[in-house]
C-alpha positions as CSV (number, residue, x, y, z in Angstrom):
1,X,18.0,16.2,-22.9
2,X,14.5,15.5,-21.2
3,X,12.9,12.2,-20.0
4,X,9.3,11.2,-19.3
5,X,8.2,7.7,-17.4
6,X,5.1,6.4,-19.1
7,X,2.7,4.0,-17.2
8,X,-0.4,2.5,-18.1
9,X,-2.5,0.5,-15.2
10,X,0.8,-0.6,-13.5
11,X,1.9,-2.8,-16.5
12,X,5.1,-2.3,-18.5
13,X,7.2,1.1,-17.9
14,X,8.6,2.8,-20.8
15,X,10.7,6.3,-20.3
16,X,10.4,8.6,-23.5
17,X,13.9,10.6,-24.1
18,X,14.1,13.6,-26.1
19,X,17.5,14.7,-26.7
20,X,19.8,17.0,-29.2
21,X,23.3,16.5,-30.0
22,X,25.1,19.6,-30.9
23,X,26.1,19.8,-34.5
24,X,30.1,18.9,-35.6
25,X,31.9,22.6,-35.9
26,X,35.3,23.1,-37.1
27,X,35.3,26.9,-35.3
28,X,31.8,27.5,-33.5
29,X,31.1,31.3,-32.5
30,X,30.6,32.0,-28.9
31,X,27.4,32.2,-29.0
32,X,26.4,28.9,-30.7
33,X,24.8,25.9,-28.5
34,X,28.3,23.8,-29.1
35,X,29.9,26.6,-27.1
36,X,27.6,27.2,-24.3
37,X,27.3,23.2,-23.9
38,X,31.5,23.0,-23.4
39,X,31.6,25.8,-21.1
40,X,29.1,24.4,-18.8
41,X,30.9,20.9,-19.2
42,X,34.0,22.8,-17.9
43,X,32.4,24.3,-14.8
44,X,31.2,20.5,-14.2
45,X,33.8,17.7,-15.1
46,X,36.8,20.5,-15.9
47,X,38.2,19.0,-18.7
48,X,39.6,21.1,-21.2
49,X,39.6,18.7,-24.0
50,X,35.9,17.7,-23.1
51,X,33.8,16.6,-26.3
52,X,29.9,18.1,-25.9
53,X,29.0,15.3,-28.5
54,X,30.6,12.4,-26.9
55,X,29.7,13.6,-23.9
56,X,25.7,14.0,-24.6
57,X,26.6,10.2,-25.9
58,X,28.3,8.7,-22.5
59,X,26.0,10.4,-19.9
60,X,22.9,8.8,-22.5
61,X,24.4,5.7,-22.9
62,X,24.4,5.5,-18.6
63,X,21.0,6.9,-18.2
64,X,19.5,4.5,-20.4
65,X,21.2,1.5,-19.0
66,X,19.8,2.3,-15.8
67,X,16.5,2.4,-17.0
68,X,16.3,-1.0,-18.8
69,X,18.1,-2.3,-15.6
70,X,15.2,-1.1,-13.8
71,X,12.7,-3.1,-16.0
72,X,12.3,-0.1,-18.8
73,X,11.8,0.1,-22.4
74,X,13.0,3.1,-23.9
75,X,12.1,5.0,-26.8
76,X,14.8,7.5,-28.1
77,X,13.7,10.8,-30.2
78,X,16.6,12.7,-31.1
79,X,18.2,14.9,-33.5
80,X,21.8,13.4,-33.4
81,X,23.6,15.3,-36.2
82,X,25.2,12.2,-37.5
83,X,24.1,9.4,-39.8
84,X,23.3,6.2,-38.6
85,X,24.8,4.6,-41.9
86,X,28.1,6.2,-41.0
87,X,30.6,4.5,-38.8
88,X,31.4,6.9,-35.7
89,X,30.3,7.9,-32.3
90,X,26.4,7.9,-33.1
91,X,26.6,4.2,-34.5
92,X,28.8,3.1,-31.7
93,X,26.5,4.0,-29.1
94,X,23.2,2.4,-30.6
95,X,24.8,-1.0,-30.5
96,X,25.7,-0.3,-27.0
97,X,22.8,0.2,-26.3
98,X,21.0,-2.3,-28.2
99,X,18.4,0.0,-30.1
100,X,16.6,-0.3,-33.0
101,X,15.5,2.4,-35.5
102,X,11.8,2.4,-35.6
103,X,11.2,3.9,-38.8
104,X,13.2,0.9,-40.8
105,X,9.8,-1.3,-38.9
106,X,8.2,-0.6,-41.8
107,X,9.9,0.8,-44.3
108,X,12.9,-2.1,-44.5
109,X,12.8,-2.0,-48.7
110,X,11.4,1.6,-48.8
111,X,14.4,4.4,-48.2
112,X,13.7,7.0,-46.0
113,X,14.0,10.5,-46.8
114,X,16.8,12.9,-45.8
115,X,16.2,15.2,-42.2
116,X,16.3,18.3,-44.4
117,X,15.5,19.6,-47.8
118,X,18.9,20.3,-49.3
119,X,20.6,17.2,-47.5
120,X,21.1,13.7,-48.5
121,X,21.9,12.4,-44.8
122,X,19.5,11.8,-42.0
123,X,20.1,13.1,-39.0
124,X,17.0,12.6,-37.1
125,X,15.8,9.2,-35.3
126,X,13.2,7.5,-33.0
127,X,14.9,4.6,-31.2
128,X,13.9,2.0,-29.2
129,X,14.3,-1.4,-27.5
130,X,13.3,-4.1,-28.6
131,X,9.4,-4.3,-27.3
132,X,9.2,-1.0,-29.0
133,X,10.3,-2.1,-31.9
134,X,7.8,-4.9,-32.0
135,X,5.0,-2.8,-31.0
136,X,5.7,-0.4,-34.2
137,X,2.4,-0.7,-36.6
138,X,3.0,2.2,-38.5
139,X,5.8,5.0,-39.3
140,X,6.6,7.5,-41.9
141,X,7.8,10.8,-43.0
142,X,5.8,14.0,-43.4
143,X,7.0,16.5,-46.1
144,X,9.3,19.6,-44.8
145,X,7.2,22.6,-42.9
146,X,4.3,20.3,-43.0
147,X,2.4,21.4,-39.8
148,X,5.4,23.2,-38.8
149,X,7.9,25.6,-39.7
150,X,11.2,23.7,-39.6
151,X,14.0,23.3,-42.0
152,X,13.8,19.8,-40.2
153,X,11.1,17.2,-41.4
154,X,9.1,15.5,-38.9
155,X,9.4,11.9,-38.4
156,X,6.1,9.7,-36.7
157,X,5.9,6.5,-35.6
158,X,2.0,5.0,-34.4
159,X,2.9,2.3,-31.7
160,X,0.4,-0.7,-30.5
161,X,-1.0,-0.1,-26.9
162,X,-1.8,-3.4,-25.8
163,X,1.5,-5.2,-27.5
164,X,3.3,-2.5,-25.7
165,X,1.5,-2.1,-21.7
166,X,-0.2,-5.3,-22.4
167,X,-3.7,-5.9,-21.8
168,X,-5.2,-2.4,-20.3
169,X,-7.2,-3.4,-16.7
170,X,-9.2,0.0,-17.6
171,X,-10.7,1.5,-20.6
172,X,-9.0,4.3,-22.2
173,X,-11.6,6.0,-22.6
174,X,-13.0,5.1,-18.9
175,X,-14.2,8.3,-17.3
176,X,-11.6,8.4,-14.2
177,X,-8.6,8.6,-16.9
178,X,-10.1,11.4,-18.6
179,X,-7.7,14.1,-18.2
180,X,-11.1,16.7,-18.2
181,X,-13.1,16.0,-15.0
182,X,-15.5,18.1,-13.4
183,X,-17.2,17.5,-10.3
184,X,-20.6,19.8,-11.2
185,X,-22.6,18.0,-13.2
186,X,-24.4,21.4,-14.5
187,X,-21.2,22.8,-16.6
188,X,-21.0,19.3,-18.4
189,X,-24.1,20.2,-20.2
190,X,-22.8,24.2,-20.8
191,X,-19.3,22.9,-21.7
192,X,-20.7,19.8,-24.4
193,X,-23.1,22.9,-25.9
194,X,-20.0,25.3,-25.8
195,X,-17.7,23.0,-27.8
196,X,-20.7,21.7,-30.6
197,X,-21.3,25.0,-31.1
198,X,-18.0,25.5,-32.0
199,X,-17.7,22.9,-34.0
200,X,-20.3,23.4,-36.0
201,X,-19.3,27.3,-36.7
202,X,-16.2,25.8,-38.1
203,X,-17.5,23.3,-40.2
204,X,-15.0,20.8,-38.5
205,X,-17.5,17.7,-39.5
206,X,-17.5,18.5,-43.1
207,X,-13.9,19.0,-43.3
208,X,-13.5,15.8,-41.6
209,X,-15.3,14.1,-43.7
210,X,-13.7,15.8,-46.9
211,X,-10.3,14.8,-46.3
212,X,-10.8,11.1,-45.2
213,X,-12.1,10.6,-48.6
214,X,-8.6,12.4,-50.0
215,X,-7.0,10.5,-48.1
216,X,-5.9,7.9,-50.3
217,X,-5.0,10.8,-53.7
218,X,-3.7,13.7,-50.7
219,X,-3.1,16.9,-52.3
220,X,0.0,19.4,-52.0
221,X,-1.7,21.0,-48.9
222,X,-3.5,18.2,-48.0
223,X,-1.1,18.2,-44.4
224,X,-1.9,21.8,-44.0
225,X,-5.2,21.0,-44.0
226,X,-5.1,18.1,-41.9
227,X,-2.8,19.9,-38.9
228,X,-5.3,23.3,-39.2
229,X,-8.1,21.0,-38.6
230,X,-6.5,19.5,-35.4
231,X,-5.8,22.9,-34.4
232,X,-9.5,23.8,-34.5
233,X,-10.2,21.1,-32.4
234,X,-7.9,21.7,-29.7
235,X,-9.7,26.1,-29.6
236,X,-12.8,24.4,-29.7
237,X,-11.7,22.6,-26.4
238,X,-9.9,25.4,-24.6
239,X,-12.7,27.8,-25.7
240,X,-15.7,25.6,-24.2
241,X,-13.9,25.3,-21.0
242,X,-12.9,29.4,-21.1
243,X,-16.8,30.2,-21.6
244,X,-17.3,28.2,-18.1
245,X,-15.4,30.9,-16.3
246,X,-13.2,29.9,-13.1
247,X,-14.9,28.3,-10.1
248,X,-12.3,29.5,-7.8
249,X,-12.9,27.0,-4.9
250,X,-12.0,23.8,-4.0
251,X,-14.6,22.3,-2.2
252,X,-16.8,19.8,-3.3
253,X,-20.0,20.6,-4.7
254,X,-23.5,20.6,-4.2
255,X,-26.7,22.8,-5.3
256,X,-26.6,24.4,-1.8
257,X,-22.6,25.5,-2.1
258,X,-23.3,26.6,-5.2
259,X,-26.3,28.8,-4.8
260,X,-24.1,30.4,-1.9
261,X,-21.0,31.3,-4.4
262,X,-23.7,33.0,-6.3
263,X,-25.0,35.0,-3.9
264,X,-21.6,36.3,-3.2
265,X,-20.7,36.9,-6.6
266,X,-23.8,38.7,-7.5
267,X,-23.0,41.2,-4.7
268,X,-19.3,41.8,-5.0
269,X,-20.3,42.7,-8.8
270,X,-23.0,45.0,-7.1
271,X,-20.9,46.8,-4.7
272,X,-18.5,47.2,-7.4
273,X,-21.5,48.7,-10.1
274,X,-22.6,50.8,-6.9
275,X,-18.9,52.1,-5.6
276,X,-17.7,53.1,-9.2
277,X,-20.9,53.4,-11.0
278,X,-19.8,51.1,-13.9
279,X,-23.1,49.6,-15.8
280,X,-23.2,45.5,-14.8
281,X,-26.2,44.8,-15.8
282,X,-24.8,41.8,-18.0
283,X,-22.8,40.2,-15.7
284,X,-25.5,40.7,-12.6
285,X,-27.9,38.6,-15.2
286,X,-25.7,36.1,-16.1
287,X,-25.7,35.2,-12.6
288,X,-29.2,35.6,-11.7
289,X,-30.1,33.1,-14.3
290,X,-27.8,30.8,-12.1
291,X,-29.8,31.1,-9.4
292,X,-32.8,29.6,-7.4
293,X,-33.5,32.7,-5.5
294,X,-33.2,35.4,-6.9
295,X,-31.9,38.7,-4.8
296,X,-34.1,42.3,-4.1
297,X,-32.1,45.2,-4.9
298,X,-34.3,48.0,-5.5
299,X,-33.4,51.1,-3.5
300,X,-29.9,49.5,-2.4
301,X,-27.0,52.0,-1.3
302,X,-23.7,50.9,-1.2
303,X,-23.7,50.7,2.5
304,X,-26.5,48.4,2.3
305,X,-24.5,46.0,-0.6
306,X,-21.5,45.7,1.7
307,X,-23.9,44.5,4.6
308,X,-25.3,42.1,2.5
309,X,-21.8,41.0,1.0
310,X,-20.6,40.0,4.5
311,X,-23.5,38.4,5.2
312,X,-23.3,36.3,1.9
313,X,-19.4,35.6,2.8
314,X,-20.8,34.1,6.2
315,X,-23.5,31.9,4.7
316,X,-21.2,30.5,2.0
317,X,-18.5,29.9,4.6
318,X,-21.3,27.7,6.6
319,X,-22.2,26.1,3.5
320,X,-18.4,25.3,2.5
321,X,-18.1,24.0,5.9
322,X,-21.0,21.4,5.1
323,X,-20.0,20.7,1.5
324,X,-19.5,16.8,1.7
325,X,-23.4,16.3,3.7
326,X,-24.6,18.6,1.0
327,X,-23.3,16.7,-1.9
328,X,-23.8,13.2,-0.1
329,X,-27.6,14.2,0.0
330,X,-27.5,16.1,-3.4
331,X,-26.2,12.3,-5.1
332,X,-28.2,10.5,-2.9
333,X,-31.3,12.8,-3.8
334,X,-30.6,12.4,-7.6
335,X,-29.7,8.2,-7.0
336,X,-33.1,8.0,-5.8
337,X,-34.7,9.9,-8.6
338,X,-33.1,7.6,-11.3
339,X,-34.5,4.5,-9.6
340,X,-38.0,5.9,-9.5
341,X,-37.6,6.8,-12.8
342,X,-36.7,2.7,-13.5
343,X,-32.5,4.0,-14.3
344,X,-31.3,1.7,-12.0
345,X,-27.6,2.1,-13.6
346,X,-27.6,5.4,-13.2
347,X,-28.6,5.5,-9.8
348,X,-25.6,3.1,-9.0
349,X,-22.6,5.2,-10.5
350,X,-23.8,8.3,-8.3
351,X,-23.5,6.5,-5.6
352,X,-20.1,4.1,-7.2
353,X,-19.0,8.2,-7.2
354,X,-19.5,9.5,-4.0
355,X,-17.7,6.1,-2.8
356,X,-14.8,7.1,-4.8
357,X,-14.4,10.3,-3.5
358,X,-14.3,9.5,0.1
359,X,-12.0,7.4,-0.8
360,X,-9.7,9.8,-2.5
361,X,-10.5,12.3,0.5
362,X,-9.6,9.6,2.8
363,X,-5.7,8.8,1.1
364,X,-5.2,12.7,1.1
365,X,-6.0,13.1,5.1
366,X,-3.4,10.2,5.1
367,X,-1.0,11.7,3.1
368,X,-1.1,14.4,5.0
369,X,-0.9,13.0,8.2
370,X,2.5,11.0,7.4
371,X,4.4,13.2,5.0
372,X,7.5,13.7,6.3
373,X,7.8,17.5,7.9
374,X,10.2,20.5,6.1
375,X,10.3,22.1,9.6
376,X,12.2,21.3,12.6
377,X,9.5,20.0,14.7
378,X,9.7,16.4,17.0
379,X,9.4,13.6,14.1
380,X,10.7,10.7,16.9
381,X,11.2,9.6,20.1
382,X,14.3,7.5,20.9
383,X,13.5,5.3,24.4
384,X,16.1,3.2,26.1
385,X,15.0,-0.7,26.4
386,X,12.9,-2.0,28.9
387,X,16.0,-3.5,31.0
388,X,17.6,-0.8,30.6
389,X,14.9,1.2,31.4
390,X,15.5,-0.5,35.2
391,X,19.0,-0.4,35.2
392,X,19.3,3.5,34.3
393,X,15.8,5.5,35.9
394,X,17.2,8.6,35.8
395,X,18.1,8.7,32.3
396,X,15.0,7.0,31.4
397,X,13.6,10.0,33.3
């Protein structure tokens, strides 16, 4: 079993449970799930007639108590070997629990299909409290080993933000809860041109656009489609950011910093071309077309490189050291070449930004400074009172 706590902007908390209960075996093997889960109960609670299934049920059952007690709503997706429809264990402990089966939300007249192909039961549910429930707009069935290969079918339900967290204080979309941030303006450019070029090699726009008008008549692989379309999406993503390489530093930055991490980069890769005579002339050019100034290397030795390398290190150790006056001018620089320009908004979010990172910079010095030690150094000081303090010098002393 596995929980998550989702919150959106301080508003209403909801923890997401996944959970299996073991299937109902007359004999299970000793390899099976049903087996391993009793002999770890018996190491635990040592009880020999210990039930896995009613036990997954009772330890549930408390957990999400506690977390409506604490002001939660809960959804509930699990795979709980037993029909809801069925009086037992399963049934029992939804009306304990006072959740609702989010799929019947809206499909009360409609009957929903079995968990697997050659079953007539369903197994397989998405619970939830009451809010939940309300905030349901959408749910349904997909068909079985659509967008995965499963001898279980997959179950969705599309829930309303704003009925759910109430109104949002931020956009979702707002920059800051972007979960791709970068804090060089230069690869945004590289990384948007990475991913469009993608894209565009995959025809992802004209597929798009192909199945939203099947989407009303779908066809037998019309899921397939749909899921292998997603999943070009998510390389076009991870292979935009790849093609950025690592910037292995954490420092802020600035054009200054950055030319220095290039000049140190250019001549680790030439010490390397000159110590094992590899050809890097592509990589040495990818990085000169990086850089302002570019670097003389006609006639260089490898003894030479090196004494250049260590004098690159120095530089961009200096430069690291100056990182936040470098990028408060750099903003500032580029604030005050948006308002000559008449971009007056523009120039205001540079410097909106560089306020925002001071004060992020500010809460981690803080953080650091009060986090409780793992070490046995002096945390406090216990005095005696002032009175006592006269009445007992010496052990005041």
């Amino acid at each position: 079993m596995g929980s998550r706590q989702f919150v959106r902007e301080g508003k209403q908390k909801v923890t997401v449970i996944t959970a299996y209960r073991v299937c109902k075996q007359a004999d299970p093997g000793p390899k099976t799930v049903s087996t391993q889960e009793h002999l770890l109960l018996l190491e635990q609670l040592d009880d020999p007639h210990i039930c896995p299934r009613q036990q997954l049920l009772d330890d549930l059952a408390d957990f999400v108590d506690a977390r409506i007690g604490d002001g939660h709503e809960v959804l509930l997706m699990i795979d709980a070997n037993e029909d809801l429809e069925e009086a037992g264990p399963w049934k029992d402990f939804v009306e304990r629990c006072n959740l609702y089966d989010l799929l019947m939300r809206q499909n009360e007249e409609a009957p929903i299909p079995p968990s697997r192909e050659n079953s007539t039961r369903r197994i397989d549910y998405i619970m939830g409290t009451q809010l939940v429930y309300d905030a349901v707009v959408s749910a349904g069935a997909d068909q079985i080993n659509s967008g995965v290969t499963s001898d279980h079918r997959i179950f969705h339900v599309d829930l309303h933000e704003e009925m759910l967290f109430g109104k949002l204080d931020k956009d979702a979309e707002a920059s800051e809860a972007r979960k791709l941030q970068s804090k060089r303006p230069d690869r945004v450019g590289r990384y948007k041109s990475n991913l469009w070029r993608f894209l565009r090699a995959h025809k992802v726009k004209e597929r798009a656009e192909k199945l939203f008008q099947q989407r009303h008549h779908p066809s037998k692989t019309f899921h397939k489609k749909l899921e292998a379309l997603d999943r070009d999406v998510t390389r076009a993503m991870l292979s935009a950011k790849k093609q950025l390489g690592h910037y292995p530093f954490d420092h802020l930055w600035s054009p200054e910093v950055q030319e220095a991490y290039f000049h140190v980069r250019f001549w680790q890769l030439m010490v390397s071309q000159l110590r094992t005579s590899r050809d890097m002339t592509r990589q040495l050019e990818n990085i000169k077309r990086q850089m302002t100034t570019i670097p003389v290397t006609t006639g260089m030795t490898l003894g030479d490189a090196k004494s250049v390398l260590r004098k690159t290190k120095t530089e961009f150790v200096k430069k690291a050291g100056e990182a936040e006056e470098a990028r408060d001018q750099a903003l500032e620089n580029r604030a005050k070449a948006y308002e000559l320009a008449g971009q007056g908004e523009k120039a205001k979010i540079l410097r909106n930004l560089r306020r925002i990172e001071r004060c992020k910079q500010t809460f981690k010095k803080l953080k650091r400074i009060f986090k409780e030690p793992h070490s046995g150094r002096l945390t406090s000081v216990l005095t005696l009172k002032e009175k006592e303090q006269e009445e007992k010098p010496d052990e005041w002393v």
